[in-house]
MDAnalysis code that builds the backbone (N, CA, C; Angstrom):
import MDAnalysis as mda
import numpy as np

u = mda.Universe.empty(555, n_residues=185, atom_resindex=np.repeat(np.arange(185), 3), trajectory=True)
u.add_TopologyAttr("name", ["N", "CA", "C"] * 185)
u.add_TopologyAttr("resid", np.arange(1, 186))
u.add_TopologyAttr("resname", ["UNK", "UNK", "UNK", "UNK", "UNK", "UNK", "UNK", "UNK", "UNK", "UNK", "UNK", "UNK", "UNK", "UNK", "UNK", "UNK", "UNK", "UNK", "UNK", "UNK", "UNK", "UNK", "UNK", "UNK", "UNK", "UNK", "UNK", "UNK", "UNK", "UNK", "UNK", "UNK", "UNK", "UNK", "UNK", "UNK", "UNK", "UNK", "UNK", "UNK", "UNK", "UNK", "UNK", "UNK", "UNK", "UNK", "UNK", "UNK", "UNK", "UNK", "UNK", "UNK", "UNK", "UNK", "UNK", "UNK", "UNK", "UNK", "UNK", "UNK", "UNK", "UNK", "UNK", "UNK", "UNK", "UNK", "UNK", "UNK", "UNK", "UNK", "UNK", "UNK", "UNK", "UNK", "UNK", "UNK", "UNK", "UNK", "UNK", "UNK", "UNK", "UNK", "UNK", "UNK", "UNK", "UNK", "UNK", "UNK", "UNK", "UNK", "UNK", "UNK", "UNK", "UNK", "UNK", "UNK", "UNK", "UNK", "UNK", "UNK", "UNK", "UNK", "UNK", "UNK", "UNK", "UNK", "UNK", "UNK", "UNK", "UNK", "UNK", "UNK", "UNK", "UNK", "UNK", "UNK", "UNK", "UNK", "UNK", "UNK", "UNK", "UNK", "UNK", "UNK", "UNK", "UNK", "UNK", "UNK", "UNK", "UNK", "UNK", "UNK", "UNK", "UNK", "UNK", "UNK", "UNK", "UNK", "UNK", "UNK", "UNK", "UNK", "UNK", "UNK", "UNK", "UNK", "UNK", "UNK", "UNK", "UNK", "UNK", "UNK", "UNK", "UNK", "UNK", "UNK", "UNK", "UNK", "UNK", "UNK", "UNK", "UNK", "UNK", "UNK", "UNK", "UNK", "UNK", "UNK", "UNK", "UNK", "UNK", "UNK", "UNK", "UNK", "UNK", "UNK", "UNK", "UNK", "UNK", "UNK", "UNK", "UNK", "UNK", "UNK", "UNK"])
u.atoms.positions = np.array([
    [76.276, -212.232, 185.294],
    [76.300, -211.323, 184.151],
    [77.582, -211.559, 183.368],
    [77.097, -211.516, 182.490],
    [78.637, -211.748, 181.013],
    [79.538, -210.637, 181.027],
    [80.440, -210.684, 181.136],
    [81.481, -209.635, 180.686],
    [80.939, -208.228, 179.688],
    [81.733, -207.343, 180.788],
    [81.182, -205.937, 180.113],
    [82.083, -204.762, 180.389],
    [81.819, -203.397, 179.808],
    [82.500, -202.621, 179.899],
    [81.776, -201.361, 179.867],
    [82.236, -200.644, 180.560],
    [80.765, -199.356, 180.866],
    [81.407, -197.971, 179.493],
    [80.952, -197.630, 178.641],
    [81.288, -196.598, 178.009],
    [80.872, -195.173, 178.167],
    [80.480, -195.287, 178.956],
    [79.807, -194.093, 179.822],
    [78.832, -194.328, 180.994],
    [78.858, -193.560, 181.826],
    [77.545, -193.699, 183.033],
    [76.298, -194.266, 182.503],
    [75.910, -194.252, 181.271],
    [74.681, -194.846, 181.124],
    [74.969, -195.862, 179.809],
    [75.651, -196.510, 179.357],
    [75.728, -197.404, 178.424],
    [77.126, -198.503, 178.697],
    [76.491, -199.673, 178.706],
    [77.571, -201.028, 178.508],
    [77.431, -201.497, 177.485],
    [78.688, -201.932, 176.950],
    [79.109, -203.162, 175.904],
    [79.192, -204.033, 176.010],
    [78.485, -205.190, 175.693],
    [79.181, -207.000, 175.790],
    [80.048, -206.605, 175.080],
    [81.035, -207.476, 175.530],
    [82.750, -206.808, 174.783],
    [83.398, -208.601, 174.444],
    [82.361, -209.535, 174.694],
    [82.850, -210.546, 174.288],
    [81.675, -212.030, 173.600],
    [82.519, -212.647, 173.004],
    [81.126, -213.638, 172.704],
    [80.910, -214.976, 173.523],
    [80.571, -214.657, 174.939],
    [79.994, -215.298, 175.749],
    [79.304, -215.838, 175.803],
    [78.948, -217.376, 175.962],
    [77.630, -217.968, 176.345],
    [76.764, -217.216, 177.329],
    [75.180, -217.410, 177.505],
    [74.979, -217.083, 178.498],
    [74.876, -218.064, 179.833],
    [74.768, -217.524, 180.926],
    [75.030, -218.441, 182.047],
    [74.247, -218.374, 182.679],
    [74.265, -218.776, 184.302],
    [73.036, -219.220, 185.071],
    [73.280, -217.705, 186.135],
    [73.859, -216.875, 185.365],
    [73.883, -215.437, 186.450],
    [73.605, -214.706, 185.670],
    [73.166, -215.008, 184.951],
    [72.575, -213.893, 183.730],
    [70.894, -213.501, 184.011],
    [71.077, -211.916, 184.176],
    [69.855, -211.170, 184.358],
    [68.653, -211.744, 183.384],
    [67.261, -211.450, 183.421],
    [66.752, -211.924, 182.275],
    [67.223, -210.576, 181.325],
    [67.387, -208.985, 182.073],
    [67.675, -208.317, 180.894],
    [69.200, -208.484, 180.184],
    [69.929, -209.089, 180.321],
    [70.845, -209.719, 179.936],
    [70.761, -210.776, 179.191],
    [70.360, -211.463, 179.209],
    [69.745, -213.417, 178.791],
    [69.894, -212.839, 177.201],
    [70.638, -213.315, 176.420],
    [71.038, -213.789, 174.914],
    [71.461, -212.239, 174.152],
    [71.987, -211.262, 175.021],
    [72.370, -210.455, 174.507],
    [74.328, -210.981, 173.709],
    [74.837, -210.392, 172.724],
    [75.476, -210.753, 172.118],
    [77.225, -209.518, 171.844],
    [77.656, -210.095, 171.279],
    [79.185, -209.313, 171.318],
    [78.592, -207.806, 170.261],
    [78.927, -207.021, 171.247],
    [78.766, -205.050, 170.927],
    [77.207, -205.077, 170.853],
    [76.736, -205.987, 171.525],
    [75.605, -205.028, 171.518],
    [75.491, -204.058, 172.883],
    [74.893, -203.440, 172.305],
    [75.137, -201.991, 173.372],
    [73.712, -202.191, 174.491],
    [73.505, -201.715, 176.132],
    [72.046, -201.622, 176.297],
    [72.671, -200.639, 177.611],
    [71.645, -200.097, 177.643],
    [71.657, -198.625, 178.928],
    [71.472, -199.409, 180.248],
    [71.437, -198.570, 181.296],
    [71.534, -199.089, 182.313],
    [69.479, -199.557, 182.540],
    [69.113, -199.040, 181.420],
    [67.665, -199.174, 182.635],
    [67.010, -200.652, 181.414],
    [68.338, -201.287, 180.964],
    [68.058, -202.641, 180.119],
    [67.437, -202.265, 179.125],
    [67.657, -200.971, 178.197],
    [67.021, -200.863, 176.724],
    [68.181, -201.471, 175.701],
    [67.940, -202.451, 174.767],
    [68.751, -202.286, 173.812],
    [68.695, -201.414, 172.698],
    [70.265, -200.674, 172.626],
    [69.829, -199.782, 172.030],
    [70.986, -199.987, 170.221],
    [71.311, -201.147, 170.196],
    [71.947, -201.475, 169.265],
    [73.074, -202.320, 169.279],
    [73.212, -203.074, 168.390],
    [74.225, -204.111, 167.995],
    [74.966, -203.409, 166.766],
    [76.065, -204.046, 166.811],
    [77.182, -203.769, 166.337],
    [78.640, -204.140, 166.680],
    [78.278, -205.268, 165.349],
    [80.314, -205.809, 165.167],
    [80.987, -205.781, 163.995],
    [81.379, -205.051, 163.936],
    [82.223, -204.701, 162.866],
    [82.715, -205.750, 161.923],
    [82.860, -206.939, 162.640],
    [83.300, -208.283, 161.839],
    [82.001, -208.530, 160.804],
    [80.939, -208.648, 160.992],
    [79.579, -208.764, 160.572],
    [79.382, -207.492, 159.608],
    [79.883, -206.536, 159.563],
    [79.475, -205.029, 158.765],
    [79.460, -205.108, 157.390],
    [78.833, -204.780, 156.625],
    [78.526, -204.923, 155.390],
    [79.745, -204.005, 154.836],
    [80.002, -202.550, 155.492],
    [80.504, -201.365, 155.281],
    [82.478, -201.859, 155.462],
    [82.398, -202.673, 156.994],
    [83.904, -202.524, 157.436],
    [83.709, -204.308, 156.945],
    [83.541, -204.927, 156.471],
    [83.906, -206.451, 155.571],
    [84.262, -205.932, 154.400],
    [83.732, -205.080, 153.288],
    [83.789, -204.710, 152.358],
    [83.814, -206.258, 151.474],
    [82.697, -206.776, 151.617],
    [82.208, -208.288, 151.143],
    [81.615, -207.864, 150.131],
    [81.329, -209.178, 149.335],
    [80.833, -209.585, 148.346],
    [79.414, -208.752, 148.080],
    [78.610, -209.133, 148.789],
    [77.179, -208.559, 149.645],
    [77.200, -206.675, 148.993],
    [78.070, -206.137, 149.277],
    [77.605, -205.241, 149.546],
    [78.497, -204.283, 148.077],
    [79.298, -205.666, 147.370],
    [79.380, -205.572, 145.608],
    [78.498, -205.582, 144.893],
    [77.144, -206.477, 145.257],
    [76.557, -206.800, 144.452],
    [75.633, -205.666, 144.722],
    [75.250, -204.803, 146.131],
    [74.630, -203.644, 146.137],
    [75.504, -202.620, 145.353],
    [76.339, -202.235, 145.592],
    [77.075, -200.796, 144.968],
    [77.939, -201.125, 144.493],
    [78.770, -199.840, 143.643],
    [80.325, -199.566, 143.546],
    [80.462, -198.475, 144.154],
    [82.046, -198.631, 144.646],
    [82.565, -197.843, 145.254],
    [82.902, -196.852, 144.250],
    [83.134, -195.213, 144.491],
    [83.733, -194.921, 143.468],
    [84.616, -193.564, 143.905],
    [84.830, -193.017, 145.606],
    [85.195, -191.942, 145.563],
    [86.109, -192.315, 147.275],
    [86.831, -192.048, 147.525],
    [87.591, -192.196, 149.093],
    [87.270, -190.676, 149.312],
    [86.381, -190.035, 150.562],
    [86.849, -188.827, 150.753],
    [86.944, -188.300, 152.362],
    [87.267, -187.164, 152.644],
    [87.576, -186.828, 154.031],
    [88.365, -188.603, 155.088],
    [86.734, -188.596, 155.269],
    [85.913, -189.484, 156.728],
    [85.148, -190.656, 156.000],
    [84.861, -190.814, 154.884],
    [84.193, -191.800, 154.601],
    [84.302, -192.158, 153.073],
    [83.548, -192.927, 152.414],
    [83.577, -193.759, 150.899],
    [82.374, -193.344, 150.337],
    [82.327, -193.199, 149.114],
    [81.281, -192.863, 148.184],
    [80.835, -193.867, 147.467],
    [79.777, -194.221, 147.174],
    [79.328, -195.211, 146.454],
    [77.858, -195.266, 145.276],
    [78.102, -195.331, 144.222],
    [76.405, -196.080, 143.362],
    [75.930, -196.703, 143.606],
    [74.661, -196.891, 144.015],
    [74.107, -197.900, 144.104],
    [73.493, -198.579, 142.352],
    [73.676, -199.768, 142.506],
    [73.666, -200.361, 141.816],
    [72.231, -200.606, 141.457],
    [70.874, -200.303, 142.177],
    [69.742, -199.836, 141.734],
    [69.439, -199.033, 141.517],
    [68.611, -198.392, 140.242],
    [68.750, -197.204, 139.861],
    [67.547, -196.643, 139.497],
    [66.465, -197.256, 140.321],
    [65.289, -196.408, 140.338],
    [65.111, -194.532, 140.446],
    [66.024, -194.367, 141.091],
    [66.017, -193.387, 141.315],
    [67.692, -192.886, 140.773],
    [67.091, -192.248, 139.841],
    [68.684, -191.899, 138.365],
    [69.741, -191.131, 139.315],
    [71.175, -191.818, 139.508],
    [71.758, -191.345, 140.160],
    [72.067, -191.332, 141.837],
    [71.452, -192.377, 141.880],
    [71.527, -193.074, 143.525],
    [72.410, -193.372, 144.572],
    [72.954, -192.304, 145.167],
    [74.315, -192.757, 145.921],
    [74.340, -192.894, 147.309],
    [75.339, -193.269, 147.990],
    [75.449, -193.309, 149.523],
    [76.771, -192.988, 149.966],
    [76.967, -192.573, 150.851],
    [77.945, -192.078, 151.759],
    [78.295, -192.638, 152.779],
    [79.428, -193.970, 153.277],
    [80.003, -194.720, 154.275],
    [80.811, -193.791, 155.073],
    [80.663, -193.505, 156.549],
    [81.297, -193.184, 157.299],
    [82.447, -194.274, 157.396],
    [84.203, -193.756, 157.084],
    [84.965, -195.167, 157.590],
    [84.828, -195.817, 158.731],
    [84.729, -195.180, 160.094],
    [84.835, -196.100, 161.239],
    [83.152, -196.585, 161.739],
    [83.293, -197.823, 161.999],
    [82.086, -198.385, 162.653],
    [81.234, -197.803, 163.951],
    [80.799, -196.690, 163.644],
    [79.396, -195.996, 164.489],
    [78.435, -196.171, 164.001],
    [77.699, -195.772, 165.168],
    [76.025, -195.990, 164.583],
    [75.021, -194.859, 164.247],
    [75.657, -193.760, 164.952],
    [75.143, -192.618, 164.072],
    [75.900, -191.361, 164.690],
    [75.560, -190.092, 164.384],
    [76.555, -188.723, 163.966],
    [76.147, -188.571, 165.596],
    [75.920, -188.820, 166.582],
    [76.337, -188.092, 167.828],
    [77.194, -188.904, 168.384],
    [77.894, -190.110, 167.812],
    [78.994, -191.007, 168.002],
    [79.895, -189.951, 167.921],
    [80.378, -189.269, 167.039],
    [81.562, -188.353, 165.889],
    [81.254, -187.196, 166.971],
    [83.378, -186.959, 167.067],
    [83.431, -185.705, 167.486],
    [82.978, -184.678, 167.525],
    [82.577, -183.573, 166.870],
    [82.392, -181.935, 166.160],
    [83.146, -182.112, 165.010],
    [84.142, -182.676, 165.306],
    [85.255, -182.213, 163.818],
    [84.900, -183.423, 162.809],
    [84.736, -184.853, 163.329],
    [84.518, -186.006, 162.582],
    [83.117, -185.730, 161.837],
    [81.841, -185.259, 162.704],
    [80.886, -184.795, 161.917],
    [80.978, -183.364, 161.091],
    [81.363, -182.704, 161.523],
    [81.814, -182.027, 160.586],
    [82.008, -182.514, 159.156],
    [83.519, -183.157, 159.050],
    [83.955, -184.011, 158.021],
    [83.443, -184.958, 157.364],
    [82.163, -185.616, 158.056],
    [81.201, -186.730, 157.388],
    [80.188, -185.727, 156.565],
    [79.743, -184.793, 157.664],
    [78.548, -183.999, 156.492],
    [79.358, -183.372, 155.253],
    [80.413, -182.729, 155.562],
    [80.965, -182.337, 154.312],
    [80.948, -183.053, 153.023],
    [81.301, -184.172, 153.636],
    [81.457, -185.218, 152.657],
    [79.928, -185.555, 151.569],
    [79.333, -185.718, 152.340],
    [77.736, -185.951, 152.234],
    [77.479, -185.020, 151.146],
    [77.762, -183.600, 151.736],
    [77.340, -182.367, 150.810],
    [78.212, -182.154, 149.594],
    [79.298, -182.298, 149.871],
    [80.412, -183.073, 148.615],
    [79.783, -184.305, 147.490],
    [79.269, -185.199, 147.413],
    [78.391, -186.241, 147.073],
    [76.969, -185.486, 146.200],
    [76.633, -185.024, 147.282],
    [74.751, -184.677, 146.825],
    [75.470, -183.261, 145.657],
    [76.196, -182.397, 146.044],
    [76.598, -181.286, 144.922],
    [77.172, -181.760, 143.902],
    [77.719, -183.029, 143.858],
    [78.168, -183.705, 141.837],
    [76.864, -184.595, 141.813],
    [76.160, -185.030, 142.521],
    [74.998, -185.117, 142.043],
    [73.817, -184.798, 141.459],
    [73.676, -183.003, 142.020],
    [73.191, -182.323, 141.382],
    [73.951, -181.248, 140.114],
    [74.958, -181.529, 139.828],
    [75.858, -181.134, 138.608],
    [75.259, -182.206, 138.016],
    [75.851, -183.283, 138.223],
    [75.745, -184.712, 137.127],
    [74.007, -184.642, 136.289],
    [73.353, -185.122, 137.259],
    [71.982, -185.377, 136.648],
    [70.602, -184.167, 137.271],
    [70.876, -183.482, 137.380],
    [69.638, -182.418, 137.826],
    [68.548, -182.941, 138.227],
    [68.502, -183.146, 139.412],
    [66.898, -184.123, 139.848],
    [66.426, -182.645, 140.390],
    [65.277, -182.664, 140.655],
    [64.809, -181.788, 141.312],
    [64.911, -181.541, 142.527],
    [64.977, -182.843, 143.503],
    [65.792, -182.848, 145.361],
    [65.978, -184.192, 145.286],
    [66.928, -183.759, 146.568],
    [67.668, -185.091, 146.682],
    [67.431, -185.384, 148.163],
    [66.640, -186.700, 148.399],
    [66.349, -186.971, 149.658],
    [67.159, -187.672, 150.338],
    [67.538, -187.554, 151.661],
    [68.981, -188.192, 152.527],
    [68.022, -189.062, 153.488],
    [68.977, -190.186, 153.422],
    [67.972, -191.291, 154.568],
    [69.472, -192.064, 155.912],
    [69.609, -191.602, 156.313],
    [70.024, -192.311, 157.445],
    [69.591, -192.854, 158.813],
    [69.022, -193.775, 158.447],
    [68.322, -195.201, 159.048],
    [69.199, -195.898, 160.256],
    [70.218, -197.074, 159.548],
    [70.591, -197.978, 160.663],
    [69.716, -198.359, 161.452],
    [68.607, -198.960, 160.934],
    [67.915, -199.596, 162.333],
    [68.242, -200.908, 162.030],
    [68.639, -201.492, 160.927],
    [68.946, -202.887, 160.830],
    [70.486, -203.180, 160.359],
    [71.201, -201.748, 160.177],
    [72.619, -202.380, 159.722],
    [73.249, -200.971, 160.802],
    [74.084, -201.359, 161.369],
    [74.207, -200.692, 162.910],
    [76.060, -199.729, 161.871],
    [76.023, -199.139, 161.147],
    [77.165, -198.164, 160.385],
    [76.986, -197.085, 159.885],
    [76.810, -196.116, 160.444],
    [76.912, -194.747, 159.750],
    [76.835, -194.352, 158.458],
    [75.559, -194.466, 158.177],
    [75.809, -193.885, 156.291],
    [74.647, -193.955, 155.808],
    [74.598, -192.457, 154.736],
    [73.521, -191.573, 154.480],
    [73.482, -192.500, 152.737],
    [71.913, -192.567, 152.629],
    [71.441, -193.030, 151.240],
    [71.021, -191.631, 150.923],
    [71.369, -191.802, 149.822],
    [70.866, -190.131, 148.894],
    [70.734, -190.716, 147.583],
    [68.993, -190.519, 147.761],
    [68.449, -190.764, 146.292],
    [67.875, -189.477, 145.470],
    [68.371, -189.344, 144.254],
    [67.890, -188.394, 143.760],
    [66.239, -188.132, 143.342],
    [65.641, -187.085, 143.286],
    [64.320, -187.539, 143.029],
    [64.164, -186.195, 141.729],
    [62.454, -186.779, 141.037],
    [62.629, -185.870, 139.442],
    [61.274, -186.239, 139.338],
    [60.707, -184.426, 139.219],
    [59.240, -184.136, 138.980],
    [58.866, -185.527, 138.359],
    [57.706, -186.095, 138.437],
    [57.131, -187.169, 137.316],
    [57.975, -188.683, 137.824],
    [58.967, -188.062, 138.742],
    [59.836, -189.754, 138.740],
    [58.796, -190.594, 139.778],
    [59.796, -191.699, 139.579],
    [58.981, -192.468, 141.040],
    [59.030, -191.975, 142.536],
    [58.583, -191.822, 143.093],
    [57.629, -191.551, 144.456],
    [58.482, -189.793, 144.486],
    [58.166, -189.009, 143.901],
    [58.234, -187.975, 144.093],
    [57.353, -187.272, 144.756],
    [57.559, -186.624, 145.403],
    [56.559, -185.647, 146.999],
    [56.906, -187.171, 147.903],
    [57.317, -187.968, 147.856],
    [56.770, -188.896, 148.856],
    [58.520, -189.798, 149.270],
    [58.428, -190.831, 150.137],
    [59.708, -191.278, 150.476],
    [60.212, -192.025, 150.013],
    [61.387, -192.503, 149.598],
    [62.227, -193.352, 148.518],
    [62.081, -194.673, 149.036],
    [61.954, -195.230, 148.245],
    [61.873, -197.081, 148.850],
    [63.407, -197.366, 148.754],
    [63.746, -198.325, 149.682],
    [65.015, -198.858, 150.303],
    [65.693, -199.554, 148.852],
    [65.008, -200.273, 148.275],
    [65.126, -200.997, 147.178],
    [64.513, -201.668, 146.230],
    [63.724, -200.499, 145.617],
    [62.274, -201.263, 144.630],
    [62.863, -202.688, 143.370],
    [64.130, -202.659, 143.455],
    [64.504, -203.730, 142.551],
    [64.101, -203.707, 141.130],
    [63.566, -202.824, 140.666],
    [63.096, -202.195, 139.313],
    [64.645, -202.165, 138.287],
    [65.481, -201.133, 138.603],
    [66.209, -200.450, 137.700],
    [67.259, -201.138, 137.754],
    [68.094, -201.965, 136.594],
    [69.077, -202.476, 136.896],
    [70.216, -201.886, 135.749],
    [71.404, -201.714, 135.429],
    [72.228, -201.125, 134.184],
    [73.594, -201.865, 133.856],
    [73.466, -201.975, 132.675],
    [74.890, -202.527, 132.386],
    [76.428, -202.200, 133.272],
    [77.669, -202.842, 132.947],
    [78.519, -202.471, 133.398],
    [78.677, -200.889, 133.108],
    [78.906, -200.923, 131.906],
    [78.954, -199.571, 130.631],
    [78.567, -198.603, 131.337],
    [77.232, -198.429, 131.432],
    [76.206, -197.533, 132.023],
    [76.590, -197.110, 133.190],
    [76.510, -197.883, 134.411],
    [77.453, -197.823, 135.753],
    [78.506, -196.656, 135.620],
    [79.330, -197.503, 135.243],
    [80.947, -196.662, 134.612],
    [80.429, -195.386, 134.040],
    [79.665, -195.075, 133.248],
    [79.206, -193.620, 132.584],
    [78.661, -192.426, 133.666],
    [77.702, -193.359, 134.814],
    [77.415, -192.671, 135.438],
    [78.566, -192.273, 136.735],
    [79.447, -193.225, 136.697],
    [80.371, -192.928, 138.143],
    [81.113, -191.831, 137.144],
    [81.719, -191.903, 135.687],
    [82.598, -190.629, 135.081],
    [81.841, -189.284, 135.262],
    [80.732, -189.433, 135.271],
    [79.849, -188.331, 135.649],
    [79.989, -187.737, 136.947],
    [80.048, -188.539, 137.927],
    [79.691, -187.791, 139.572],
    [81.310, -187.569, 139.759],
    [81.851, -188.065, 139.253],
    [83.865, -188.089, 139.346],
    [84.263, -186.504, 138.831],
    [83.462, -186.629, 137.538],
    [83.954, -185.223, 137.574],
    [84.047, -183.933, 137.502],
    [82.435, -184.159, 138.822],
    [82.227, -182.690, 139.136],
    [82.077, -183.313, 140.371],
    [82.833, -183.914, 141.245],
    [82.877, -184.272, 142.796],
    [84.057, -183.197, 143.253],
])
């Protein structure tokens, strides 16, 4: 078995990027650095921070959003598709994978934040609700998509698509809408 580290009675970390070897379990066999798996061999997530879209703060994840707010526990951001008028997300700073990671006080401070976000959202552009999606099943970082939704808009009564690739806006526009959520955040 590859190098590991127990983070509790029921969960280990590969804590390194090991080949695998000829003592390797099959439930072991090509598991990789942070990925996480319980004792009864479920994987229950990967995650390396080097790889993070959120903690790289790469190119990748420019061409999805702008940043536009530092607050509490985490970063505010536009998304840069705008199917849904007013489209933002909420980055937890440290690399978890979801809110029963976070203290009491850290979640605390993330939802605040969240609810901080969605309330200049609903100042800024009045949608009718604003639906919260926190997923991570394919990007292993803490953070809530909040798309606004508006009687007659697209998929209203129903669930927001990840990225219909429809709505795209000038720099200008962008900028108009971040002076907007800025300043009633």
């Amino acid at each position: 078995m590859r190098d590991c580290f127990a983070v509790s009675e029921e969960l280990l970390i590969f804590a390194a990027n090991l080949p695998a070897t000829e003592t390797d379990t099959p439930a072991t066999d090509g598991l990789t650095n942070g990925q996480i798996i319980n004792f009864q061999n479920n994987i229950i997530m990967y995650s390396d921070p080097k790889e993070c879209l959120y903690c790289t703060n790469n190119e990748t994840l420019h061409n999805l959003m702008i940043e536009f707010a530092t607050l509490r526990v985490s970063r505010a951001f536009l998304f840069k598709e705008q199917t849904y008028r007013g489209r933002c997300l909420v980055a937890y700073n440290g690399h978890v994978n979801d809110l029963n990671e976070l203290s009491d006080e850290e979640r605390n401070d993330f939802m605040a934040d969240v609810a901080q976000v969605t309330r200049a959202m609903q100042k800024a552009f009045n949608p009718e609700k604003i639906n919260y999606g926190a997923y991570s099943d394919k990007l292993s970082h803490l953070h809530f998509h909040l798309a606004p939704k508006y009687v007659d808009g697209p998929d209203y009564g129903g669930t927001f698509q990840m990225n219909p690739g429809k709505v795209y806006l000038t720099d200008a526009e962008y900028q108009e809408m971040i002076e907007k959520i800025k300043a009633v955040l």
